[in-house]
C-alpha positions in Angstrom: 0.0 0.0 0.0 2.7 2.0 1.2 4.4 1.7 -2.7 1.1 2.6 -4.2 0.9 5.4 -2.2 4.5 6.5 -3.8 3.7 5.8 -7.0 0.6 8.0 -6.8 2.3 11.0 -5.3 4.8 10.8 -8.4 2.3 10.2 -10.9 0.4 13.2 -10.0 3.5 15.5 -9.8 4.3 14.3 -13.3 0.8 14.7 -14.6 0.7 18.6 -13.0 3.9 19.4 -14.2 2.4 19.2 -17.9 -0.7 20.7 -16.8 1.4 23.5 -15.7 3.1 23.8 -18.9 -0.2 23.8 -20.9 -1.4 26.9 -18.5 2.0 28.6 -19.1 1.2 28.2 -23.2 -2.1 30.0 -22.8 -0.2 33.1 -21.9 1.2 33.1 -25.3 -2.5 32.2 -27.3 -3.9 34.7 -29.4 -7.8 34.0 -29.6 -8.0 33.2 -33.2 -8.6 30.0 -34.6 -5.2 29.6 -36.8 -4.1 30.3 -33.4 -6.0 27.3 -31.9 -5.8 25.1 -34.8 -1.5 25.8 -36.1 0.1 28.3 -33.2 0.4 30.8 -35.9 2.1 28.5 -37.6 5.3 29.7 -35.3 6.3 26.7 -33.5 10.5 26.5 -33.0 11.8 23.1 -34.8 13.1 21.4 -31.7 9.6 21.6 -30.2 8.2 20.3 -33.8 10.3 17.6 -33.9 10.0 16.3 -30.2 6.2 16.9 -30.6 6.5 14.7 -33.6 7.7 11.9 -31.7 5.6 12.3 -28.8 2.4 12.3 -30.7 3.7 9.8 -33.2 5.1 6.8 -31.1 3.0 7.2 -28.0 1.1 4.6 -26.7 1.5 2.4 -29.3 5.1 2.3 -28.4 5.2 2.1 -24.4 2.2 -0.2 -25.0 1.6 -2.0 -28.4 5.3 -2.3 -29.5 6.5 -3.6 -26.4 4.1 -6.0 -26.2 4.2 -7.5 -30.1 8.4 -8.0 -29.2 7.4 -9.7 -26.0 5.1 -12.4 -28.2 7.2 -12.3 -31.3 11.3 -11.6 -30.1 13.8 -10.5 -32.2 12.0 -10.2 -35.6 9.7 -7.9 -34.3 12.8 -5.3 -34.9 11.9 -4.7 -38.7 8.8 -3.0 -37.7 10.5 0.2 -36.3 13.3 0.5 -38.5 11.3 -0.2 -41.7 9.1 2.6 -40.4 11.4 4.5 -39.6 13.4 4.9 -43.1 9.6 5.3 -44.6 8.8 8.2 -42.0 12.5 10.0 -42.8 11.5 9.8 -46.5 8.0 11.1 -46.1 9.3 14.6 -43.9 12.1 14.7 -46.2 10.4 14.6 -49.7 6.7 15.8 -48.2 7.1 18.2 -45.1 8.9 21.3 -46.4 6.7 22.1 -49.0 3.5 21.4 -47.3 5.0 24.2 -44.9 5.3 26.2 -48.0 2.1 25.7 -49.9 -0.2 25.2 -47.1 0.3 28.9 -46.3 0.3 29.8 -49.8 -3.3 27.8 -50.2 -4.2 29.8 -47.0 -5.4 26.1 -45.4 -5.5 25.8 -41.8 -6.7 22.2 -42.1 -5.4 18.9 -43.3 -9.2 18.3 -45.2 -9.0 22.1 -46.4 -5.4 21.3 -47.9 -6.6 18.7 -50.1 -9.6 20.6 -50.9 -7.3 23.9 -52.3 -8.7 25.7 -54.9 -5.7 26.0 -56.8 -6.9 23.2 -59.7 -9.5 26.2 -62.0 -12.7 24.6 -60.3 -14.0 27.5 -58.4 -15.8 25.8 -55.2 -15.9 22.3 -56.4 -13.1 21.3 -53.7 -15.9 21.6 -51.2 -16.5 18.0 -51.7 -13.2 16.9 -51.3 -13.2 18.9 -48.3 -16.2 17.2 -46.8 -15.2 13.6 -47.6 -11.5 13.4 -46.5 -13.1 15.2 -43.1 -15.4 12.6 -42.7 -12.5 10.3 -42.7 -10.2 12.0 -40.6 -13.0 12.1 -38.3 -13.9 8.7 -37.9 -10.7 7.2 -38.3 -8.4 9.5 -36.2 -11.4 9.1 -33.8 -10.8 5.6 -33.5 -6.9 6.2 -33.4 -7.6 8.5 -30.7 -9.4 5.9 -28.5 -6.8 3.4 -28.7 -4.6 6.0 -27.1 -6.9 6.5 -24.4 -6.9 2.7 -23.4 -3.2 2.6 -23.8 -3.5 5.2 -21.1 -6.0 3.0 -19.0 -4.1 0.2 -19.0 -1.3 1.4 -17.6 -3.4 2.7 -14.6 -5.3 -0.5 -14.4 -1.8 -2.3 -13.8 -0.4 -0.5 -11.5 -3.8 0.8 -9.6 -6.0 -2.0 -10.6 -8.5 0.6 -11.7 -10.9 -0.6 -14.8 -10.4 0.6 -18.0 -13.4 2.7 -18.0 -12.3 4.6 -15.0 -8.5 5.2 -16.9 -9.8 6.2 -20.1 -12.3 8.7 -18.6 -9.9 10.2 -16.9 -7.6 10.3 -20.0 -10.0 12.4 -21.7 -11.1 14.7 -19.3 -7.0 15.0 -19.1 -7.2 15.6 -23.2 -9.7 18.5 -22.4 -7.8 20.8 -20.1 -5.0 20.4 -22.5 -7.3 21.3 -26.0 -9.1 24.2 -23.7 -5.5 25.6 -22.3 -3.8 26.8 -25.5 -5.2 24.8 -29.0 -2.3 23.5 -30.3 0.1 25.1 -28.8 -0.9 23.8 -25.7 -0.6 20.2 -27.0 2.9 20.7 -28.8 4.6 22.5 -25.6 3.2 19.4 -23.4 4.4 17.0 -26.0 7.9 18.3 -26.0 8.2 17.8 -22.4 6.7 14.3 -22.4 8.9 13.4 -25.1 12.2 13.9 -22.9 10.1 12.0 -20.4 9.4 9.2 -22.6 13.1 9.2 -23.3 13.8 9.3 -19.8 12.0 6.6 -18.3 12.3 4.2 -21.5 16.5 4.2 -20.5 16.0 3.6 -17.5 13.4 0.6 -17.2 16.0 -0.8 -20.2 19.1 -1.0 -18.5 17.6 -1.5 -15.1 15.3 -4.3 -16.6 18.8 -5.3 -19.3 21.1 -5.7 -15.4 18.4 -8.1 -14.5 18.5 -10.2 -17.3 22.7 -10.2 -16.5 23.4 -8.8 -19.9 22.8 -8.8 -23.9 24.3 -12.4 -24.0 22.2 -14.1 -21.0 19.5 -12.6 -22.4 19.9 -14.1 -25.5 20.0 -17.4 -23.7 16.9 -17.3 -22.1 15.2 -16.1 -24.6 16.6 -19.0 -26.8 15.7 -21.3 -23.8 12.0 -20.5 -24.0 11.2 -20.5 -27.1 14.1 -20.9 -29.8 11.9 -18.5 -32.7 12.0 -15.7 -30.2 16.2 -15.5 -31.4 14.9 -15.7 -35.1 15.7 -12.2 -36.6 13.4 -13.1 -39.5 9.9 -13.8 -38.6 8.4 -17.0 -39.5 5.5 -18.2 -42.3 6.3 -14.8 -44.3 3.8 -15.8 -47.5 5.9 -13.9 -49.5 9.2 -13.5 -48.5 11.3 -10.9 -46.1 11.6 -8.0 -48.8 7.4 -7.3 -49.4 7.1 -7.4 -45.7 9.9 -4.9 -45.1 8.5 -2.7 -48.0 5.2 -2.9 -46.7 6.7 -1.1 -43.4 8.9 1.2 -45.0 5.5 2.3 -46.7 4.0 2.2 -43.5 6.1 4.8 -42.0 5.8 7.0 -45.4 2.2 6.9 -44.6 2.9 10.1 -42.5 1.8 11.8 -45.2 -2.0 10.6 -44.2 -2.1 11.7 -40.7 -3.6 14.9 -39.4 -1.9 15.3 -36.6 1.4 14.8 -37.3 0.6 17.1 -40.4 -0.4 19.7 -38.5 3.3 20.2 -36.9 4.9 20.1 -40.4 2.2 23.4 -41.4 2.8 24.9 -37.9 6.4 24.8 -38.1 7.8 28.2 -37.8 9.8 28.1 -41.4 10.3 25.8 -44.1 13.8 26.2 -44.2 13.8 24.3 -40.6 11.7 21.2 -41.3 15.1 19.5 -42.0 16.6 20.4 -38.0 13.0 18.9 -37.2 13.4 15.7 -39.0 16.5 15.1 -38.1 16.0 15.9 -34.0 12.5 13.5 -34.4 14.7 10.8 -36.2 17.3 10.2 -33.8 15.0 10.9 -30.5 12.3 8.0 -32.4 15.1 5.5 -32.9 16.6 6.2 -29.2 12.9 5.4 -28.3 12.2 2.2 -30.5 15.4 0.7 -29.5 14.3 0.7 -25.9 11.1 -0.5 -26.3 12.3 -3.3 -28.1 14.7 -4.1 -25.6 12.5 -4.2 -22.7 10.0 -6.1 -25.1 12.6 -9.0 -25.0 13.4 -8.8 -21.3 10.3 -8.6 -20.3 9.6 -12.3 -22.0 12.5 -13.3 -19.7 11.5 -11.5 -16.6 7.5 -12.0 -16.7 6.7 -15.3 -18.9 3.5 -16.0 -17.4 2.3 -12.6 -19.3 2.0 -15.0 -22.4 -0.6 -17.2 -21.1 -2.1 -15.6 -17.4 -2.2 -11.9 -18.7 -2.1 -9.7 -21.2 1.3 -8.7 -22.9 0.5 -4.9 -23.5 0.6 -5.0 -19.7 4.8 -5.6 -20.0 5.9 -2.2 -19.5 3.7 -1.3 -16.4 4.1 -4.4 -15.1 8.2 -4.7 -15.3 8.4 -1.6 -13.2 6.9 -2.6 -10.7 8.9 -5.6 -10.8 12.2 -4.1 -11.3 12.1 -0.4 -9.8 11.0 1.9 -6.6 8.1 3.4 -6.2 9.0 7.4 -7.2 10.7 5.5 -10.8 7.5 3.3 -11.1 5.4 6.9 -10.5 8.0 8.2 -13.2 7.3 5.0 -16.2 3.4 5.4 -15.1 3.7 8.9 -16.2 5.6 8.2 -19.1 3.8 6.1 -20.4 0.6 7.8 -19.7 1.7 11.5 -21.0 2.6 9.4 -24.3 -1.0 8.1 -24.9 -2.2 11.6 -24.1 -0.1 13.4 -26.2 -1.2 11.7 -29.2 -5.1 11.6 -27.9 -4.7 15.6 -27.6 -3.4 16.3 -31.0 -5.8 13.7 -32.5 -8.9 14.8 -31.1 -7.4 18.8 -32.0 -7.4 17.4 -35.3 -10.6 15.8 -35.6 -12.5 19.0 -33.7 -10.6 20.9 -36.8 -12.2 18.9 -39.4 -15.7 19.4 -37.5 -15.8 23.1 -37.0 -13.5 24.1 -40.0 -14.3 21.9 -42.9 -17.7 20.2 -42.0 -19.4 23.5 -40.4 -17.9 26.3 -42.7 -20.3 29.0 -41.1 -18.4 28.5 -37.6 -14.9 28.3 -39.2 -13.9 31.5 -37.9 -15.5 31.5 -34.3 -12.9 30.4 -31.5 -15.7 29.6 -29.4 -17.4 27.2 -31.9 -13.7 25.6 -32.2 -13.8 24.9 -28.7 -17.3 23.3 -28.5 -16.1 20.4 -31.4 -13.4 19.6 -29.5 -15.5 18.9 -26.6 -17.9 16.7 -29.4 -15.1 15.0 -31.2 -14.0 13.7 -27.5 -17.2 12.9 -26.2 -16.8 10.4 -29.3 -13.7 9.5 -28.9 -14.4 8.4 -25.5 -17.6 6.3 -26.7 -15.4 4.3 -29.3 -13.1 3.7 -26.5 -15.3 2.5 -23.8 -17.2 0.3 -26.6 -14.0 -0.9 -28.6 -11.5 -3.1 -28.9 -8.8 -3.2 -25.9 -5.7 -3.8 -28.3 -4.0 -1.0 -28.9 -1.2 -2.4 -31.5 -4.1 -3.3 -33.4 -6.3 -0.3 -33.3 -3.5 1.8 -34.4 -2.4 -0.2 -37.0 -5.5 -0.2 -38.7 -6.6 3.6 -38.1 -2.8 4.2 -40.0 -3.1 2.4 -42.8 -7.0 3.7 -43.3 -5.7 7.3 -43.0 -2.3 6.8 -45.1 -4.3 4.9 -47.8 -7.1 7.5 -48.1 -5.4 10.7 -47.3 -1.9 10.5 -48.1 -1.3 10.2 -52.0 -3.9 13.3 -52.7 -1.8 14.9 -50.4 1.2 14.3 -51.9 0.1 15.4 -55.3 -1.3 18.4 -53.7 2.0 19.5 -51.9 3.7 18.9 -55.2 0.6 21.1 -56.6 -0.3 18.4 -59.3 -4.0 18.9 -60.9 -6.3 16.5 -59.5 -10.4 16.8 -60.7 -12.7 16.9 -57.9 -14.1 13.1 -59.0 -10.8 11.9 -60.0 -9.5 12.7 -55.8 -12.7 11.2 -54.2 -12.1 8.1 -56.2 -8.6 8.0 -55.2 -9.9 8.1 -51.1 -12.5 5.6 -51.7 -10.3 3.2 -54.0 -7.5 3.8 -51.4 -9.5 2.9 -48.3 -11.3 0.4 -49.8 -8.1 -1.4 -50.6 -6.5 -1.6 -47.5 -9.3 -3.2 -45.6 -9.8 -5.6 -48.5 -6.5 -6.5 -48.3 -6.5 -6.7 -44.5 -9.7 -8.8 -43.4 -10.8 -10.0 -46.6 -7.9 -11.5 -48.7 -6.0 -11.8 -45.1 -2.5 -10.2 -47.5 -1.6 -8.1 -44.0 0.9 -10.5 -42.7 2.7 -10.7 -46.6 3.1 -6.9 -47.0 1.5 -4.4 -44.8 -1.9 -3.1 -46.2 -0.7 0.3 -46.7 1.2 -0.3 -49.4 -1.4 -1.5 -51.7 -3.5 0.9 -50.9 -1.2 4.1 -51.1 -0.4 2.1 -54.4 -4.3 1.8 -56.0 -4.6 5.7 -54.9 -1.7 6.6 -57.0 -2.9 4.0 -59.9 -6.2 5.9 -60.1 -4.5 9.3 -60.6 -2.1 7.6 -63.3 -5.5 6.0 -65.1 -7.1 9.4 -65.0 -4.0 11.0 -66.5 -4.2 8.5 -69.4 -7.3 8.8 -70.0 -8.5 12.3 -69.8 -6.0 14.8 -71.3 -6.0 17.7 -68.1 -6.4 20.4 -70.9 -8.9 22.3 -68.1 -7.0 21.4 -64.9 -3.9 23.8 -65.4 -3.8 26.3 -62.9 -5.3 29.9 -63.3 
């Protein structure tokens, strides 16, 4: 009891730390809603960058990645370097000019960026508009919940709380950050989590790695329980190793489909800095994946009965309390729960955008009406959650490839300001989406190459068809 109580005290002092930050932000909030929606798109690149990272490894780091090592070992390492290469290719071929154009097209919105009237068809990108907010809305939405039950299972490890309890109080957390300072607010808090998540990751590793009694012990015991988990090439691969490590490095490209990460490359306070940004959120990501995946495989060493009595998600939370006192235990709770909210925050920023912006054009310019869909968008958020699924690797993994398959090759082709016709883009969403969950839970293909890359491929394909067949004589710009 006495432990708990520790563990509480620190928890808490993490949590208000951030909330303290997200106060402090307000002071610097101008009541506008590019204000609320990209900071006045003035954001310094090391907080871009850590922001990044927070709100794009998050739970489904501390939480999903660790626990897909703990069941699958050492192959489970192309995951997070094949996304990584793909992620580093996206902000390097993608980012800078959507810094550039998306203040050119005046769009303070992912949905109004691929809407831009920039193609000679006055108002017709209204649809477009509408549509890729509709998806952004439902999918980030569901994104958004898994982050809120990565959050609740933490707590219910540690506390025992339920879920319910842990993701209600994740998004009433999600709610004082959205109302503090927009996005500032959520970028300033997800710099600071980020060097906590950095933090607390190196230290459950090598504390966790001493137990074990080294690299080499640990690759004995792992060997010893199950000779696969030493494989570095994962087993029954229906097509080989390269169109599954393709299918990742896609995966991490599919950046280019998500809102919120998006959002920090148009909020970024000059193009000419998106490099410094990449850079700082590539090697602060890889510092992060590499511990995960190292206290993924001790974890199999140091709890085996996860595997059959428990749930494996559960490794992180549960190895701290195993392996460290009460005030670090406080610290990897909050780690681990800051990272889930972090993403939640920006998500549900992003969604609330695509509601009061792009859906509801007549309260596009009210702050007030900004505020009121973020309190919507999480009241559904929180609904999916309670109702939903309790795996978070694979909630996330299917939002992704949903969003990078229906959003992310019209964006590209818009940040490279390529003329697209208003039926020739919907079709591209549609084919893209449609695609990807075909290939996923009805032809079962997820496992050969990961579903993003088909679909980010049948996307493109329509655009080439379209090219072929209708000469864009009337698409040039005006």
């Amino acid at each position: 009891m006495e432990k708990q109580i520790w563990i509480a005290i620190t928890f808490i002092a993490f949590l208000l730390s951030f909330t303290v930050v997200g106060i402090y932000s307000a002071t610097q909030k101008q009541n506008t809603t590019t204000d609320y929606l990209l900071a006045s798109r003035n954001v310094n690149p090391w907080l871009t960058a850590l922001s990044a990272m927070a709100t794009g490894q998050s739970g489904y780091l501390f939480i999903g990645v660790i626990g897909f090592t703990y069941k699958v070992g050492f192959a489970s390492v192309w995951i997070p370097v094949a996304w990584a290469i793909g992620d580093y290719i996206a902000w390097w071929l993608i980012f800078k000019r959507l810094r550039l154009v998306s203040q050119q097209t005046d769009s303070d919105t992912v949905s109004s960026f691929l809407g831009q009237e920039n193609l000679g068809q006055k108002n017709q990108g209204r649809l477009i508009t509408i549509i890729s907010a509709l998806i952004i809305i439902a999918f980030l939405g569901t994104y958004a919940s898994a982050q809120l039950v990565a959050a609740s299972k933490g707590l219910n490890a540690i506390f025992g709380w339920n879920y319910q309890l842990g993701i209600i109080i994740g998004a009433v957390i999600v709610v004082a950050y959205c109302f503090s300072g927009g996005i500032r607010a959520s970028i300033w808090t997800d710099s600071v989590q980020a060097v906590l998540m950095i933090g607390s990751l190196w230290v459950l590793f090598i504390v966790s790695l001493i137990a074990c009694g080294g690299f080499e012990e640990l690759w004995v015991e792992l060997h010893a329980i199950d000779p696969t988990l030493t494989n570095w090439i994962p087993a029954n691969l229906p097509w080989g190793f390269f169109p599954y490590f393709l299918g990742w490095v896609v995966a991490g490209f599919g950046a280019v489909g998500q809102p919120h990460i998006l959002v920090r490359g148009m909020a970024i306070d000059s193009a000419d800095n998106v490099a410094l940004a990449r850079n700082i959120k590539f090697v602060c990501g890889q510092m992060n994946s590499a511990t995960a995946f190292g206290i993924g495989l001790t974890a199999r060493v140091l709890l085996p009965d996860l595997m059959t009595s428990s749930d494996p998600e559960l490794a992180l939370p549960n190895l701290s309390i195993e392996l460290l006192p009460a005030v670090l235990v406080g610290l990897m709770l909050a780690g681990l729960f800051s990272a889930a909210i972090s993403t939640a925050d920006s998500q549900i920023l992003s969604c609330s955008a695509a509601l009061s912006q792009d859906l509801v054009p007549s309260a596009a310019q009210s702050y007030r009406n900004a505020k009121i869909a973020t309190l919507v968008v999480t009241a559904i958020v929180l609904t999916i959650a309670l109702a939903g699924d309790n795996s978070v690797f694979a909630l996330v993994i299917f939002s992704w490839s949903v969003l990078a398959c229906g959003l992310g090759p019209l964006l590209v082709l818009r940040v490279w300001q390529k003329p697209v016709s208003v039926p020739v883009a919907i079709t591209m969403m549609i084919i893209g989406i449609i695609v990807s969950i075909i290939w996923k839970l009805g032809l079962n293909l997820s496992s050969a190459t990961y579903e993003v890359f088909p679909g980010m491929v049948a996307g493109f394909i329509v655009y080439g068809i379209s090219n072929f067949l209708i000469k864009p004589k009337n698409l040039s710009k005006e």
